[in-house]
N, CA, C and O atoms as a DFTB+ gen file, in Angstrom:
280 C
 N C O
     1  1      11.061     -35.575      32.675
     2  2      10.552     -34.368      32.068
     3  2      11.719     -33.390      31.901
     4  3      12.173     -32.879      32.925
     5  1      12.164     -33.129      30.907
     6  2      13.249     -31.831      30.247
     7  2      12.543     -30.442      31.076
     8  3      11.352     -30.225      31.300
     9  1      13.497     -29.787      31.355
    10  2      13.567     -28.852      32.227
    11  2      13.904     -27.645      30.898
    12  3      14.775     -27.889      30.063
    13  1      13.162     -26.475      30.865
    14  2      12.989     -25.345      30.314
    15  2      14.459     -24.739      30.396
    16  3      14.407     -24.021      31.394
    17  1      15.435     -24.674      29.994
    18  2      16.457     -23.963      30.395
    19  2      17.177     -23.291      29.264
    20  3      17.164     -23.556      28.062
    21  1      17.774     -22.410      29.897
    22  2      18.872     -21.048      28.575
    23  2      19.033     -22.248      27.475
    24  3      18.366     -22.312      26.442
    25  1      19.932     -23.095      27.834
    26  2      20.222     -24.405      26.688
    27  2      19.363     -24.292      25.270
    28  3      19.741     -24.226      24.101
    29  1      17.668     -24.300      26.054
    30  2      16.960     -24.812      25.250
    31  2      16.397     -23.475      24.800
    32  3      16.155     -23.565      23.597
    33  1      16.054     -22.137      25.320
    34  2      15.463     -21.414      25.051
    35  2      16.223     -20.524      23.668
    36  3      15.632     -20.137      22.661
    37  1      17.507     -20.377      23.949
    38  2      18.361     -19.614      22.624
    39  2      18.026     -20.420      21.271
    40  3      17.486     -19.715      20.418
    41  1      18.222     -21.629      20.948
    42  2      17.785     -22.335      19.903
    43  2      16.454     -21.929      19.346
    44  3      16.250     -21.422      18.243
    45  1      15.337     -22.311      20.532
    46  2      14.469     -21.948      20.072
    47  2      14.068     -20.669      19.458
    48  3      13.357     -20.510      18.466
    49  1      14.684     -19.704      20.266
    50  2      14.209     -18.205      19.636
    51  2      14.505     -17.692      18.134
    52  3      13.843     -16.994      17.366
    53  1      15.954     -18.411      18.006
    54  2      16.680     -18.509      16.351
    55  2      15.512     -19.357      15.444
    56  3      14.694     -18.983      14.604
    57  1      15.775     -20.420      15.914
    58  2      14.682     -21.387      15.214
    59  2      13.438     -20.448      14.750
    60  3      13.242     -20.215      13.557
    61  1      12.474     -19.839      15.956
    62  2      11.164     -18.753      15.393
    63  2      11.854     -18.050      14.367
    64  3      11.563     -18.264      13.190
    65  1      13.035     -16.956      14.792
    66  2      12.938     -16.044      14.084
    67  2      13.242     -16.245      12.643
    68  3      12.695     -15.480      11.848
    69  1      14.274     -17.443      12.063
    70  2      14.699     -17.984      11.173
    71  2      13.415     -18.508      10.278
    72  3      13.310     -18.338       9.063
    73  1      12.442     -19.192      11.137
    74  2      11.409     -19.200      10.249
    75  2      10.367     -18.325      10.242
    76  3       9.400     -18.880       9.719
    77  1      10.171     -17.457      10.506
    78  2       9.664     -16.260      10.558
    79  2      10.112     -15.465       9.367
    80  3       9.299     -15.005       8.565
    81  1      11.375     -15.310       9.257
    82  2      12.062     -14.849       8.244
    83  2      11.840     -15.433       6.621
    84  3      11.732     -14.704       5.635
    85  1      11.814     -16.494       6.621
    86  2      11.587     -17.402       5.462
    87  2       9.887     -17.172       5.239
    88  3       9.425     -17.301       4.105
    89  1       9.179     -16.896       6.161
    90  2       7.779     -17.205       5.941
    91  2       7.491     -15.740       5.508
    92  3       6.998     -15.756       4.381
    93  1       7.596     -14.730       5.900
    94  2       7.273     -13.242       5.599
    95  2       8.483     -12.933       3.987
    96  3       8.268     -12.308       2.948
    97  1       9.584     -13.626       4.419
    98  2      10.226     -13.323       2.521
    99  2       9.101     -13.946       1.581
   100  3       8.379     -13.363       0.772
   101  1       9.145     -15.009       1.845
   102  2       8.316     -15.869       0.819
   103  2       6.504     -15.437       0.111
   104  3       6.021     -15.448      -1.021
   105  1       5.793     -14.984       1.958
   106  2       5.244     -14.478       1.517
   107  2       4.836     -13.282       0.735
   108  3       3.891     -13.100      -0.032
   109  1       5.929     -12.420       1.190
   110  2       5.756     -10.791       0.425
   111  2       6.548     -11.260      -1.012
   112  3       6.465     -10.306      -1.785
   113  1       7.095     -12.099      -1.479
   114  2       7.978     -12.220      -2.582
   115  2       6.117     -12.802      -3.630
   116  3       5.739     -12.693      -4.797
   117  1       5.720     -13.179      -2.798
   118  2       4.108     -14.072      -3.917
   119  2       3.373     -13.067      -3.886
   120  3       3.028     -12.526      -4.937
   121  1       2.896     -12.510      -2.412
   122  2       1.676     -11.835      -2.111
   123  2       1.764     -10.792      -3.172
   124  3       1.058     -10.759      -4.180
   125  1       2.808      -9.842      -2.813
   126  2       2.784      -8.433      -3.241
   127  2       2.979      -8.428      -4.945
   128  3       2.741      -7.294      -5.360
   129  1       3.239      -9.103      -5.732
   130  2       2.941      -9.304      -7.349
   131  2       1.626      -9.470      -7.573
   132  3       1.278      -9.358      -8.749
   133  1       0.800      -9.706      -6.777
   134  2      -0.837      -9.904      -7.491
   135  2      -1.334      -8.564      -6.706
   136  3      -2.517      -8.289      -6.903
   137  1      -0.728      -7.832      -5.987
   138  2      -1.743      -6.514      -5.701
   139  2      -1.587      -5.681      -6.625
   140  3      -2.304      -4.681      -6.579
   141  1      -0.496      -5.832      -7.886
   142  2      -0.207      -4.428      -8.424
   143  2      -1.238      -4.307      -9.293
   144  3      -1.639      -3.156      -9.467
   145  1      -1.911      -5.395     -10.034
   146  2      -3.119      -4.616     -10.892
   147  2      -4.007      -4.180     -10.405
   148  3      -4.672      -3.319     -10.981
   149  1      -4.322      -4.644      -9.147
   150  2      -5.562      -4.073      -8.388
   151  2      -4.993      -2.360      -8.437
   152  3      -5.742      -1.521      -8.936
   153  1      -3.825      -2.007      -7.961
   154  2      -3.299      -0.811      -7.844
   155  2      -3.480      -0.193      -8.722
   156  3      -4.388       0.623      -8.564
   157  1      -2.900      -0.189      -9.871
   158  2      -3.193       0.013     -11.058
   159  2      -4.600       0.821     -10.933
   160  3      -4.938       1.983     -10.707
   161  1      -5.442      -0.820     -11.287
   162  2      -6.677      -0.232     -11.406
   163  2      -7.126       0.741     -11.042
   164  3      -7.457       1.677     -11.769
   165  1      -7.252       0.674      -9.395
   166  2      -7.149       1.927      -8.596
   167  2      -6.908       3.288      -8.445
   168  3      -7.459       4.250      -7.908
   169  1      -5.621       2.990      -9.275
   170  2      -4.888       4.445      -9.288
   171  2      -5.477       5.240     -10.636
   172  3      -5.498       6.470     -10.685
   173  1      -5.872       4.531     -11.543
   174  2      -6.909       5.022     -13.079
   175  2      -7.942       4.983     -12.394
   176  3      -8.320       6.148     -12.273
   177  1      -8.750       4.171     -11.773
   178  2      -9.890       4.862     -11.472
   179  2     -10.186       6.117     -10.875
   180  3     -11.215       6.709     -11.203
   181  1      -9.232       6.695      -9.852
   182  2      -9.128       7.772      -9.497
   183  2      -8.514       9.242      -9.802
   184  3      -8.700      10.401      -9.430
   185  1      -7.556       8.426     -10.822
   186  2      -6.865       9.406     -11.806
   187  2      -8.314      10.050     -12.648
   188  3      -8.403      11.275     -12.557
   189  1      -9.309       9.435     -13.355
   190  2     -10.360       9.630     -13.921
   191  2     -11.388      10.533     -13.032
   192  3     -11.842      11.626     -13.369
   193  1     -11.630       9.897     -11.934
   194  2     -12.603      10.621     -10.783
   195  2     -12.067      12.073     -10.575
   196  3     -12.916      12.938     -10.359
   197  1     -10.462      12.518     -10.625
   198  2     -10.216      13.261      -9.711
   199  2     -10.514      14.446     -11.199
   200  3     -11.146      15.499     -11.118
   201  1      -9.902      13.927     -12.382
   202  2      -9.551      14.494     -13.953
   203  2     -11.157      15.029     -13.887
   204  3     -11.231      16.156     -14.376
   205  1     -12.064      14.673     -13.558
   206  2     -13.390      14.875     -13.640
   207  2     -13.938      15.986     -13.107
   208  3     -14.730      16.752     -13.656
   209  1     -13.384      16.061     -11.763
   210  2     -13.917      16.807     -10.786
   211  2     -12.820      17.927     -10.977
   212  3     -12.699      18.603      -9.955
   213  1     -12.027      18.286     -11.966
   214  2     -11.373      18.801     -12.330
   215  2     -11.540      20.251     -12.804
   216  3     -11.274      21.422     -12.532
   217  1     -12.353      19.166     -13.982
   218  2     -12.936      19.703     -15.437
   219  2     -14.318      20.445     -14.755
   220  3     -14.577      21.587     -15.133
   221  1     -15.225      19.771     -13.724
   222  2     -16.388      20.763     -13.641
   223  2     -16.012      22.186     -12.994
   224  3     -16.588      23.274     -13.009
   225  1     -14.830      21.744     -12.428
   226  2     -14.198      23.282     -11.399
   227  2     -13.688      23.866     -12.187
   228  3     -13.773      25.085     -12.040
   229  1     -13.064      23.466     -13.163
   230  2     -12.550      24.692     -14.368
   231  2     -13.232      25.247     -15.270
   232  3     -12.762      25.970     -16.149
   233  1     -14.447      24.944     -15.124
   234  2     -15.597      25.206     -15.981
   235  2     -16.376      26.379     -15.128
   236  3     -16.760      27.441     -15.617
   237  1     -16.536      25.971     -13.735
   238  2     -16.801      26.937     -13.053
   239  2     -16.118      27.890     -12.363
   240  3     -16.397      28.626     -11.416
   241  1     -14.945      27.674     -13.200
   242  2     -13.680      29.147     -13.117
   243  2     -13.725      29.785     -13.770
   244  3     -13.747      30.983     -13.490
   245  1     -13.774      29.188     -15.377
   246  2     -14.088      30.017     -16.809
   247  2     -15.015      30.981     -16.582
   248  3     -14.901      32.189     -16.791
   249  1     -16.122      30.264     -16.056
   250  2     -17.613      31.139     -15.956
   251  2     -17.071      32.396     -15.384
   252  3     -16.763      33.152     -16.306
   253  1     -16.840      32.904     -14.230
   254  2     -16.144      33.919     -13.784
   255  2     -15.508      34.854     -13.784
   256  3     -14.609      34.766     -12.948
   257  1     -15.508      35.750     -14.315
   258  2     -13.959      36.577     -15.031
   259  2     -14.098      37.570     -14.356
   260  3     -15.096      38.288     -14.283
   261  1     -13.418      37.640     -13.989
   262  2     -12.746      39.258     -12.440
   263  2     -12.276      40.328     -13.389
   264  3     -12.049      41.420     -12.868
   265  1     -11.995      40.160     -15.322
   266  2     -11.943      41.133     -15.862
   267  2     -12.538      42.128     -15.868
   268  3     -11.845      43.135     -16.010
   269  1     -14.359      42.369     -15.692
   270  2     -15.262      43.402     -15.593
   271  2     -14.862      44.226     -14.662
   272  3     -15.047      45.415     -14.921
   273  1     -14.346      43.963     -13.608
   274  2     -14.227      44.596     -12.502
   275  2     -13.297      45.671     -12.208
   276  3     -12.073      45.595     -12.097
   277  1     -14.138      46.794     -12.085
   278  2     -13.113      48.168     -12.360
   279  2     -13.428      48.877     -11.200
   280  3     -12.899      49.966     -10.980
């Protein structure tokens, strides 16, 4: 039975981190190209929501005029 030792443990830790490295490039190099339309989307849908809630508050600013006031 091989005995656990420094020998064996430094390799191994390179070995994880080396593929660790390859596995998180690879994945963020695929993953993160298919979130951007969702983003997109996202970011117009709320661009619209916010443009909205905009327009009723400036409407109920118009209404208002602090000119009368003497």
């Amino acid at each position: 039975m091989a005995q656990f030792e420094v020998l064996i443990v430094f390799p191994l830790i390179w070995a994880l981190l080396i593929t660790l490295f390859f596995h998180y490039k690879l994945s963020i190099e695929f993953t993160i190209p298919t979130f951007f339309g969702t983003k997109k989307f996202r970011e117009k849908k709320l661009q619209s929501s916010v443009s909205k809630f905009l327009i009723k508050n400036s409407r109920v600013e118009l209404d208002c005029s602090y000119t009368n006031a003497n």
